[in-house]
C-alpha positions in Angstrom: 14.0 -8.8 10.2 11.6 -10.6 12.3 7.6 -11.0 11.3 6.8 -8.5 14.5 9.7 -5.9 13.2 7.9 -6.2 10.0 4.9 -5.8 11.3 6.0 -2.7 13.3 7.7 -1.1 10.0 4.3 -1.5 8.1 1.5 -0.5 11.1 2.3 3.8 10.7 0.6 3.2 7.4 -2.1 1.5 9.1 -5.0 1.8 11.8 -3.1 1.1 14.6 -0.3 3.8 13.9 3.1 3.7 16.1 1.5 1.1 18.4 4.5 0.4 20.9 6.1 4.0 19.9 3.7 5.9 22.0 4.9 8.3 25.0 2.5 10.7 25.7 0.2 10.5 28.6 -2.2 7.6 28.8 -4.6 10.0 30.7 -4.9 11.9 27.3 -5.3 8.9 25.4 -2.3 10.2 22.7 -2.2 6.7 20.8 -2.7 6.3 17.2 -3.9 9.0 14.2 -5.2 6.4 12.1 -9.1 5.5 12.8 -9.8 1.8 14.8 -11.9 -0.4 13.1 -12.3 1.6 10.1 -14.5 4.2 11.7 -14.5 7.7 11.3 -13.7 11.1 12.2 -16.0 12.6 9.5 -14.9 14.5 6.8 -13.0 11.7 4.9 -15.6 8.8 5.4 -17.8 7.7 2.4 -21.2 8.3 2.3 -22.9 5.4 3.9 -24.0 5.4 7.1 -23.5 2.0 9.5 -25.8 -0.7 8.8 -26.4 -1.2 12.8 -28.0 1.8 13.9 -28.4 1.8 17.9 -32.2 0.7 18.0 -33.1 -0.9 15.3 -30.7 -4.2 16.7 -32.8 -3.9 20.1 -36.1 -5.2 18.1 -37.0 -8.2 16.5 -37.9 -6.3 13.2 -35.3 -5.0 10.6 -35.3 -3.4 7.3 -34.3 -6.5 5.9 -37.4 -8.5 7.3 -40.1 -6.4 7.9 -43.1 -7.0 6.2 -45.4 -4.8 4.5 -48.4 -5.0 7.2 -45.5 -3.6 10.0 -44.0 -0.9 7.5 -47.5 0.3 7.4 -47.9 0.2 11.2 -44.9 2.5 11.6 -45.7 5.0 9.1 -48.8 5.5 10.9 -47.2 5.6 14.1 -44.6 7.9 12.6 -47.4 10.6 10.9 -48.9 10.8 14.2 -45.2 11.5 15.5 -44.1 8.8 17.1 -40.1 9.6 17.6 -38.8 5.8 17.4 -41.4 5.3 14.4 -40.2 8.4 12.7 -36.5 7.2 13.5 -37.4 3.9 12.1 -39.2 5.6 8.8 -35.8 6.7 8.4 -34.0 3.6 8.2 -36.8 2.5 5.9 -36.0 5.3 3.4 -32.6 5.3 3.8 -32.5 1.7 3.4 -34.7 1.0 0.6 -36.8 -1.5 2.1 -40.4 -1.7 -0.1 -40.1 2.0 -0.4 -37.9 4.1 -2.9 -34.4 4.8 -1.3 -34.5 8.5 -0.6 -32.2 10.1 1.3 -33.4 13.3 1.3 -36.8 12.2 3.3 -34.6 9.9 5.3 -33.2 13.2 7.0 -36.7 15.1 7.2 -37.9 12.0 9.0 -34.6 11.7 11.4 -34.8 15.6 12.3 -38.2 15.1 13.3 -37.6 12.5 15.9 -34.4 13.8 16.9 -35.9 17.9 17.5 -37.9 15.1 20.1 -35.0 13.7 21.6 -34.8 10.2 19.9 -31.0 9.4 20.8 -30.7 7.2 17.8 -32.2 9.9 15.4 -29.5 12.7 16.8 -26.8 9.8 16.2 -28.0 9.2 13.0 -28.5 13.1 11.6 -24.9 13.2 13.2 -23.5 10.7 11.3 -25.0 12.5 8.2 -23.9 15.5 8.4 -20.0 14.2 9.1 -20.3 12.6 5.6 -22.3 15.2 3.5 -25.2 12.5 3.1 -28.3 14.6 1.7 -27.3 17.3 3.7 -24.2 19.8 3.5 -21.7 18.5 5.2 -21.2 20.3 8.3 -18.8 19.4 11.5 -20.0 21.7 13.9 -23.6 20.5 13.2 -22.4 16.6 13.4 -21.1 17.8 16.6 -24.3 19.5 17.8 -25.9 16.3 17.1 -23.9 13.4 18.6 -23.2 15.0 21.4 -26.9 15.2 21.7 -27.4 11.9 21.4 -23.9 10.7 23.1 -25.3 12.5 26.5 -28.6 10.0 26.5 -25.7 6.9 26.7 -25.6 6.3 22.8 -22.1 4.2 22.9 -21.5 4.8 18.7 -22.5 8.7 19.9 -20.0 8.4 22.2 -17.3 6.8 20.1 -17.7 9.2 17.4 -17.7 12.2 19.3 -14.3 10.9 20.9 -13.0 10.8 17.8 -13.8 14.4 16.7 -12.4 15.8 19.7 -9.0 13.7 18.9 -9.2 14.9 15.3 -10.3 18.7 16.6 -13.6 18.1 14.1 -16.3 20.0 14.4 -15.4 20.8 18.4 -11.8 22.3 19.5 -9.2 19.2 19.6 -9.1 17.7 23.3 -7.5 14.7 24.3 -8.7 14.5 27.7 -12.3 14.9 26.7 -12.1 11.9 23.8 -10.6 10.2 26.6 -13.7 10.4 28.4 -15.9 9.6 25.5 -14.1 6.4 24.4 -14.4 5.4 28.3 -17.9 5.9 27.9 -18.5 4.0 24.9 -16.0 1.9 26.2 -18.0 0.7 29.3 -20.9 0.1 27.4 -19.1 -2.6 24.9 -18.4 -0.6 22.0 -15.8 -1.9 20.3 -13.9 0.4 18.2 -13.9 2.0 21.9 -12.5 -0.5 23.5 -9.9 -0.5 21.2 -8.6 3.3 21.8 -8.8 2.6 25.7 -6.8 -0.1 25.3 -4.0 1.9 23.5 -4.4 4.7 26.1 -2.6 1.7 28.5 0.2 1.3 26.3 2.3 4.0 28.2 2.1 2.3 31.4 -0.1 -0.5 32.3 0.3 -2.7 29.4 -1.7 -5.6 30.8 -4.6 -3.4 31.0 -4.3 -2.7 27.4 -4.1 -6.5 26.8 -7.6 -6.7 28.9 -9.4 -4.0 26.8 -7.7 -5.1 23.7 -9.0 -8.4 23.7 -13.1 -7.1 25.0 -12.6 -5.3 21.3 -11.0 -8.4 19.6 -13.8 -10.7 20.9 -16.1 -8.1 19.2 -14.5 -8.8 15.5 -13.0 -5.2 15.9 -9.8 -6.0 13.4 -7.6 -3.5 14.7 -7.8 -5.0 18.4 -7.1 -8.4 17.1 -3.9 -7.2 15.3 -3.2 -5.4 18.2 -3.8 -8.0 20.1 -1.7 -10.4 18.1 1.0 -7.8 18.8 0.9 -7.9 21.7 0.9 -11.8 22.2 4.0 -12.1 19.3 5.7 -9.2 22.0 4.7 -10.6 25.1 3.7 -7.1 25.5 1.3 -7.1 29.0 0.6 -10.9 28.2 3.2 -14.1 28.1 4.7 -14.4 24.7 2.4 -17.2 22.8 3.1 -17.3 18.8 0.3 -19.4 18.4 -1.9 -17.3 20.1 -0.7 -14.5 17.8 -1.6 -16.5 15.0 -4.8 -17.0 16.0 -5.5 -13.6 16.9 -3.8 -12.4 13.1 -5.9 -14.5 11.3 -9.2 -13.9 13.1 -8.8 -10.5 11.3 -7.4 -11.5 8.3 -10.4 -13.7 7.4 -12.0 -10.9 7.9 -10.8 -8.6 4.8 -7.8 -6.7 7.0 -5.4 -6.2 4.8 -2.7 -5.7 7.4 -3.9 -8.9 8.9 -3.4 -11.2 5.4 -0.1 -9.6 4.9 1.0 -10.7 8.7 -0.6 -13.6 8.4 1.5 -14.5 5.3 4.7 -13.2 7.0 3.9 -16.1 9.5 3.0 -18.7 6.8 6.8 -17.5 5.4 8.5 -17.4 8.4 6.9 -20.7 10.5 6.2 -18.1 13.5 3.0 -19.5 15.1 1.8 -21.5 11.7 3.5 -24.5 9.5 6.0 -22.9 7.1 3.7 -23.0 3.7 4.7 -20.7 1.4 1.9 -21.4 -0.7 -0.6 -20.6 2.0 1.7 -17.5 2.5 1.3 -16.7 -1.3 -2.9 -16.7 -1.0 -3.0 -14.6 1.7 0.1 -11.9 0.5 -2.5 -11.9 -2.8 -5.9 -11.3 -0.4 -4.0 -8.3 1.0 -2.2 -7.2 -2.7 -5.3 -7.5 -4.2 -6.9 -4.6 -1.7 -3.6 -2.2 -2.3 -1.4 -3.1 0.3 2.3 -2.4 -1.0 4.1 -4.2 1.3 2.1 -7.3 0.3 2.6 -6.4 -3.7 6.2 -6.3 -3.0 6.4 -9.6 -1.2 4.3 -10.8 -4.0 6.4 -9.7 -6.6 9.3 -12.0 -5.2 7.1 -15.2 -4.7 6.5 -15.2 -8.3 9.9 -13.6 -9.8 11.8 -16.7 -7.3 8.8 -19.1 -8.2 8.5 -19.3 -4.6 5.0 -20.6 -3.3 3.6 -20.2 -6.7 4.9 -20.8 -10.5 7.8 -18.5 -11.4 6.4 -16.0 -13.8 8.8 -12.9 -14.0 6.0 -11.0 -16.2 3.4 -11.3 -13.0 6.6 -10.4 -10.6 6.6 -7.2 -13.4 2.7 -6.3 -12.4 3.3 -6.5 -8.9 6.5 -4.9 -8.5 5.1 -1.8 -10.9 1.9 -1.6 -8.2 3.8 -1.7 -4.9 5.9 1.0 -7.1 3.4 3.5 -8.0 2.8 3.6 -4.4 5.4 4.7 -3.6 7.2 1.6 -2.2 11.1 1.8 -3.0 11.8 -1.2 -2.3 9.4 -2.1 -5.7 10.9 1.2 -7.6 14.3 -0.4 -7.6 13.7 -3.9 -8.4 11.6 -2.4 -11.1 14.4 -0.9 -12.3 16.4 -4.0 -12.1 14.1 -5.6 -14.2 13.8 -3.4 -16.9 17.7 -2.5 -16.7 18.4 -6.2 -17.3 16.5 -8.4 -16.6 16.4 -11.4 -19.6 12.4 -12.7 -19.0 11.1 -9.4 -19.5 11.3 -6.1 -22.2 13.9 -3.1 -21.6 13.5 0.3 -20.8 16.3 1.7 -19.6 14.5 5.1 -19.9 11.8 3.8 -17.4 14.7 1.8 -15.5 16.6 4.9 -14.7 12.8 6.9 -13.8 12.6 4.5 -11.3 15.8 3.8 -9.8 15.7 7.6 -9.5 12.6 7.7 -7.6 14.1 5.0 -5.2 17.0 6.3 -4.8 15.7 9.3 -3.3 14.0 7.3 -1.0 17.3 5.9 -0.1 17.9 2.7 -1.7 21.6 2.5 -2.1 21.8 0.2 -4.6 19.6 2.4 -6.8 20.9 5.0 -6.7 24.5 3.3 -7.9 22.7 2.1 -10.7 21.2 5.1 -11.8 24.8 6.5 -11.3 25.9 3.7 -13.9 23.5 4.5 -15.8 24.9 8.5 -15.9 28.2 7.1 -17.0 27.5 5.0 -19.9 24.2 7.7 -21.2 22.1 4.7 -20.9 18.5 5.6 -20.4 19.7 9.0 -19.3 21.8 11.6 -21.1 26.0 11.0 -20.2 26.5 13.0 -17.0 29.6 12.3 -14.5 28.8 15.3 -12.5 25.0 13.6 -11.9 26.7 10.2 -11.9 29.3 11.4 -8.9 26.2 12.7 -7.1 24.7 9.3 -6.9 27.6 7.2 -6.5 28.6 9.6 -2.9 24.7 9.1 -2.2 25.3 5.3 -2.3 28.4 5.5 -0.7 27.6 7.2 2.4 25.2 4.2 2.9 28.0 1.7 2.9 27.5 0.6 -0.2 31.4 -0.9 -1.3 30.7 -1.0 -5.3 30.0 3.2 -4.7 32.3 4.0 -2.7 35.0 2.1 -5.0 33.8 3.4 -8.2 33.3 7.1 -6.2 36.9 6.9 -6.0 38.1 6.3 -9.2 35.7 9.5 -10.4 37.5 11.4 -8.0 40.9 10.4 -9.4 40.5 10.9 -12.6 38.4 14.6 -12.0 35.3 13.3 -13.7 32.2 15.3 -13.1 34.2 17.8 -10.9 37.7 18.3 -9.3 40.2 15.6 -8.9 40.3 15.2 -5.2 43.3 12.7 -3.7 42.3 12.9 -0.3 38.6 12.1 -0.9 39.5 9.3 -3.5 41.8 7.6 -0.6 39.3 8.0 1.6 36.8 5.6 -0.3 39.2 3.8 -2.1 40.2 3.0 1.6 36.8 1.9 2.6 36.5 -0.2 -0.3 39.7 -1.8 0.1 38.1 -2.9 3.7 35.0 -3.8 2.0 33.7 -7.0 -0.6 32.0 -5.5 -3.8 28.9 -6.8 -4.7 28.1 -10.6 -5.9 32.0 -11.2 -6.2 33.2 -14.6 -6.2 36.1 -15.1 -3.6 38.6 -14.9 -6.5 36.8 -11.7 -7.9 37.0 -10.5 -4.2 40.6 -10.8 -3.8 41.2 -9.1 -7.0 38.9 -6.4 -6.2 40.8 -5.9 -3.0 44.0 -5.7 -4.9 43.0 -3.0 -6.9 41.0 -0.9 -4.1 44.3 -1.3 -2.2 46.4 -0.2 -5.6 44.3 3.1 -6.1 44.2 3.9 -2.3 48.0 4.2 -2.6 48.1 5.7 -6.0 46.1 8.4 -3.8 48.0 8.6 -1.3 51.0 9.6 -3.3 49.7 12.5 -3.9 49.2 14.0 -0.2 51.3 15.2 2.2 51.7 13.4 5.8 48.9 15.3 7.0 46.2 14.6 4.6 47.5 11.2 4.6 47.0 11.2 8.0 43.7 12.6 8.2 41.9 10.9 5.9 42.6 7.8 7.4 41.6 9.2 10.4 38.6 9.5 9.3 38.3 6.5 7.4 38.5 4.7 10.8 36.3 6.5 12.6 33.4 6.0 9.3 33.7 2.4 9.5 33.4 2.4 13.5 30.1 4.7 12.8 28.7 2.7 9.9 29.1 -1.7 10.4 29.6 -3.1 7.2 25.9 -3.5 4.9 23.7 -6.4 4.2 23.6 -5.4 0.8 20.2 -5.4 0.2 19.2 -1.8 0.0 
């Protein structure tokens, strides 16, 4: 799998959602669900508001450098109710800058000036009352509010109330109206803006999504620069350049993005637009481990169970491997299973082993689930079950995996776990026969062969012409529906 297929697989669990699998109509702007450069719709944000308040960047004076003689000046300005002083007051309390934080009369003093029309103000008691921040949280009110403030040319207005008419917060969903919004904001330099116009172009003109793409990724907005990384890496809309992509990757990476480190390693791994290093690809599949990414705990896991990049230490690969895993990540649940199944460098528990391999196997790794159904047969880790054992095995072996399908075979010979079935045994025992079990040696192979072959025809003396017939019939056409497996799931 190349770095951008990887990438792909990984981005619906990220901001920029299906990026190249969109096919609704640009003129809606139907892109991604996630939120662009970690803004928010409201409901699920935390309950801070952004540090850059339209404004207060405008002037030379911030709550971080003020000093005590111009505090005072506003707060006079502000009790004789100047809107942008009582605005300001706000950031002060909200803020904490040589006055007690206080949230509460942070809000009393941004509802005066925005009742007065201070756009910044209505952004602000917007944003506020998305999150719940001193005031009950209330969508139709953050609504009220940015749009209040997005109609005076607010762009972060703008932006936000985009996104609550994508999300259908606080106003009836609309796509053609958070089209218009992002436009607006877009057109002013906003970047998280620029960003959702730029995926609106994806269904059609691509290059124009490449030209709004990178206004947001010269911005710092992360999720343009992956997208425009993408999009380089592609040659989506733009001449194929894997160094540019690197450079666009790591711009965001060195900023925190999580997806960014983990592509970034990927790159470092695969010596796509960067040196091969695998122990620069190790630092940066940690950056992004260390922040929850599975896909990077995973990858992880393997750099120190192989010793690749980093010291081999199978009890770290253990850590990692259980993180990605409680996740959710299958990939992680089986080797976890591996590991405590048989593993030498580290403690068994076959009872956790089989919990796991369970869990991926339902997720539909192959191989676990053959192991779990090995597992059924012997009784180890789980109570002895050939009925449960022959559910797994067929599970596995309807994935293509040779050492289920063979085994699967010699269960249905022999009626274990339910009826002896000839036709179904040749069947897989015919599959197998065409097949090379798992980490064989070519001596192993050929023996392997032999006896897939010898209980294919053992089956087959027991059916008639026709049955004979028709299961190899249909053993054909499976193998012309299903090329061979890597092995690896």
């Amino acid at each position: 799998m190349s770095v951008s297929q990887r990438i792909l697989h990984f981005l619906p669990k990220c901001a920029l959602a299906s990026l190249f699998a969109l096919v609704l109509p640009c003129s809606l702007l139907q892109s991604a669900t996630g939120q662009a450069g970690g803004d928010s719709s409201g409901v699920s944000a935390p309950k801070t508001l952004p540090k850059d308040f339209t404004g207060w960047d405008q002037s030379s004076a911030s709550p971080v450098n003020l000093s005590d003689e111009q505090i005072a000046a506003i707060r006079k300005a502000a009790d004789h109710g100047d809107p942008q002083a009582e605005y300001r007051m706000g950031l002060l309390c909200y803020a904490g800058k040589n006055l007690s934080r206080d949230y509460e009369q942070a809000m009393v003093w941004w509802r005066n000036a925005a009742e007065k029309g201070n756009a910044d103000a209505q952004y602000a008691l917007g944003s506020a009352y998305s999150i719940g921040l001193a005031l009950p949280q209330d969508s139709d009110q953050a609504a009220i509010w940015l749009r209040k403030s997005a109609e005076q040319g607010n762009a972060r207005a703008q932006y936000k109330l985009g996104l609550m008419y994508w999300n259908g917060n606080g106003v009836p969903r609309d796509y053609s109206q958070a089209a218009i919004w992002f436009r607006k904001a877009a057109e002013q330099g906003n970047p998280d803006a620029e960003y959702r116009v730029g995926l609106s172009y994806l269904v059609g003109e691509k290059d124009q999504a490449v030209v709004w793409f990178r206004k947001a990724a010269e911005q710092g907005n992360t999720a343009a620069q992956i997208a425009l990384g993408l999009a380089y890496q592609s040659g989506l809309g733009i001449t194929k350049d894997d160094g540019q992509a690197a450079n666009w990757y790591m711009k965001a990476a060195v900023q925190g993005d999580a997806v960014a480190q983990y592509t970034v390693g990927l790159l470092y791994t695969e010596g796509e637009g960067l040196p091969v290093d695998h122990s620069a690809a190790v630092h940066w599949f940690r950056e992004s481990a260390d922040k929850g990414n599975p896909d990077a705990q995973v990858v992880l896991g393997w750099a120190y169970y192989k010793g690749d990049g980093i010291a081999q230490d199978k009890a770290q690969a253990a850590i990692w491997f259980r993180k990605a895993a409680e996740q959710g990540n299958a990939e992680a649940q089986q080797k976890l299973g591996d590991i405590l199944s048989y593993d030498a460098d580290n403690p068994k528990d076959y009872v956790q082993a089989a919990s796991w391999y369970r869990k991926a196997a339902e997720q539909g790794r192959s191989w676990a689930a053959y192991n779990l159904a090995m597992m059924c047969l012997e009784g180890r880790g789980v109570p002895q079950n050939y009925s449960e054992a022959r559910t797994y095995l067929r599970l596995a072996a309807e994935q293509g995996n040779v050492n289920a399908q063979f085994s699967l075979g010699g269960l249905l010979i022999a009626g274990l776990g339910g009826d002896q079935d000839f036709v179904e045994a040749y069947f897989w025992y015919d599959l197998a026969a065409a097949g090379k079990l798992q980490d064989d040696s070519a001596e192993e192979a050929v023996k392997d062969h032999e006896e897939a072959v010898r209980q294919r025809d053992l089956a087959a003396s027991h059916l008639t012409p026709e049955q004979l017939f028709s299961a190899q019939a249909r053993a054909s056409k499976w193998s012309e529906e299903h090329p061979p497996s890597s092995g690896k799931q």
